[in-house]
N, C-alpha and C positions, 0 to 999 in steps of 0.2 A: 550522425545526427543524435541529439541528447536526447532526452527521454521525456516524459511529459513532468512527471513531477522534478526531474532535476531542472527543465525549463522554467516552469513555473516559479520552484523556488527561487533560480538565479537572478530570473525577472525579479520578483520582488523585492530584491537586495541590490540590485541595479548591478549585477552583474551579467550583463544582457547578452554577452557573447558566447556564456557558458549555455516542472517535477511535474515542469508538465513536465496430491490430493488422491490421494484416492481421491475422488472424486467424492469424498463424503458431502450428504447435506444435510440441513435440519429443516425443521419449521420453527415458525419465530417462537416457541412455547418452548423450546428443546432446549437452544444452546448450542453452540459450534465453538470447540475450543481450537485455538491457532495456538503452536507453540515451537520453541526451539532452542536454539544455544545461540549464545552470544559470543563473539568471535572480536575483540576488542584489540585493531588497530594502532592504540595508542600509546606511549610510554605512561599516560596517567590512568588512575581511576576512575570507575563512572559516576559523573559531579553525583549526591548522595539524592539535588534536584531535580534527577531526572526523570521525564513522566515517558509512556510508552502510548502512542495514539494510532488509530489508521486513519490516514488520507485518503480518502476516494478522489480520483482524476476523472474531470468530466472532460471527455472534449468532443463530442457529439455537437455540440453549438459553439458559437463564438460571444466572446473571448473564451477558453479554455479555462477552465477554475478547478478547485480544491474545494473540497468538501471534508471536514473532519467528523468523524462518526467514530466512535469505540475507542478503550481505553484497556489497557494492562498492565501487569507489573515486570519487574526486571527482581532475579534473584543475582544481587554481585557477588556471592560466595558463591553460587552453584553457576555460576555464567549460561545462566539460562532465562529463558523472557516465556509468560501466559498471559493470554487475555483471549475473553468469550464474549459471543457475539451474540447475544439474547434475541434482538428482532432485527427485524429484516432493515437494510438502512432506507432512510428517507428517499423520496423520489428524487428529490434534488440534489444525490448523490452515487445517481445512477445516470447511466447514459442510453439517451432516447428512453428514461424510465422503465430500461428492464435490462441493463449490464452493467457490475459494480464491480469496480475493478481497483480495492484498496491498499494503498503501501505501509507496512507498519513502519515509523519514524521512532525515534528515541528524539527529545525535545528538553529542553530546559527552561523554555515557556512557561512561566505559570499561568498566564492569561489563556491560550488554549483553550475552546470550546467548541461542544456541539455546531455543527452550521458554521464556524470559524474557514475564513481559507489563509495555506498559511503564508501566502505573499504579503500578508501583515503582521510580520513578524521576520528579524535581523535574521540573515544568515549564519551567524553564531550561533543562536538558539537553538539551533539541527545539527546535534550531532552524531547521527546512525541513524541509519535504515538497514531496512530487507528489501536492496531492491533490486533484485532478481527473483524476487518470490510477489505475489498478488493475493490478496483475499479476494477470490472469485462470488461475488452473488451474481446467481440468474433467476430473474425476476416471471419475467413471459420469456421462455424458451425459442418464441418464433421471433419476438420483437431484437431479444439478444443478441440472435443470429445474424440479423439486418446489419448490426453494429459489427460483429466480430466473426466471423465462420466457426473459430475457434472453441469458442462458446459452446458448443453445441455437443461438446467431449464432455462436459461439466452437465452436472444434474442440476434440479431446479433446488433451488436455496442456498446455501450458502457450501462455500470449496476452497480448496487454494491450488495456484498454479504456482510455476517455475518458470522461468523462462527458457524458449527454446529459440536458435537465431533463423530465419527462415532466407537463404539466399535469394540475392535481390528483392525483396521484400522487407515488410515490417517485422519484428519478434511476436511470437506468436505464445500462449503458456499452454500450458499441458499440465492436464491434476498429479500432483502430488502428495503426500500424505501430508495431513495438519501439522503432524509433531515434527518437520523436517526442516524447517525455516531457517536461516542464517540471518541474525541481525550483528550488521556492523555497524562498528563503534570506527570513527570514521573522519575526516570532511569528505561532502556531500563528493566533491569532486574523484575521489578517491575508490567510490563506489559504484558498480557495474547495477544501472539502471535496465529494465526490461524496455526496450523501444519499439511500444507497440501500438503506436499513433505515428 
């Protein structure tokens, strides 16, 4: 079964048969930095346009959507990627408004924004994620819980998971350290998605 954000994006590209920690947290005044190395796939370079975003997947309600919140950079000498998370994301990119569950993507979109989802936007435009890694926010810790069991291993604010694959079941994450992240350089197809919806 494909993942919520590689669903989502295939949807949007009308490829339909293929988006839908230590446990560290902060408070929205802190900062939560996510970081990693980038692990580039491809015989080319990474276009010089490319931007680094998190996707939050809601799919708590129907239709299932994207939500774009946060931005960072990519270093292509040092093959490594940062970006911080200053406040807490919107409610409308969290699910049942207390579980955020975001994939950082590498994009060549320049239109990308705040509140953007990216089923409006070609499927050439993505190319890389981390997606077996999640930017975890918990919002209400009981509300979270509703949403995911999992949850509940994560502190309240912000974290990142891994993915872990749970037999017979959905994938489940498990905190990780912030600085541990893998972003590939990639197609979307090519990349192991956390399938935890």
């Amino acid at each position: 079964m494909g993942s919520p954000l590689r669903t989502t994006i295939c949807l949007a590209t009308m490829i339909l048969p293929a988006l839908l920690g230590c446990s560290e947290s902060t408070s929205s005044s802190g900062g939560f930095t996510i970081s990693g190395t980038v692990q580039n796939n491809t015989q080319t370079e990474i276009p010089t346009n490319a931007r680094l975003l998190v996707v939050w997947v809601v799919s708590s309600g129907s239709p299932d959507y994207t939500y774009v919140f946060g931005q960072g950079t990519i270093d292509r000498n040092a093959g490594t990627f940062e970006l911080v998370m200053t406040n807490p994301p919107p409610t409308a990119a969290l699910n049942a408004g207390a579980l955020g569950v975001g994939i950082v993507i590498a994009t060549t979109n320049a239109s990308l924004s705040t509140g953007d989802d990216v089923v409006d936007i070609p499927a050439t435009d993505l190319i890389g994620a981390a997606g077996w890694y999640g930017v975890i926010y918990v919002g209400d810790p009981a509300g979270a819980a509703q949403v995911r069991t999992w949850s509940a291993d994560f502190d309240t604010g912000y974290g990142v998971g891994v993915g872990e694959e749970v037999p017979g079941s959905y994938d489940k994450f498990v905190p990780t350290s912030p600085s541990s992240v893998v972003l590939v350089i990639d197609d979307l197809s090519n990349i192991r998605f956390v399938n935890w919806t």
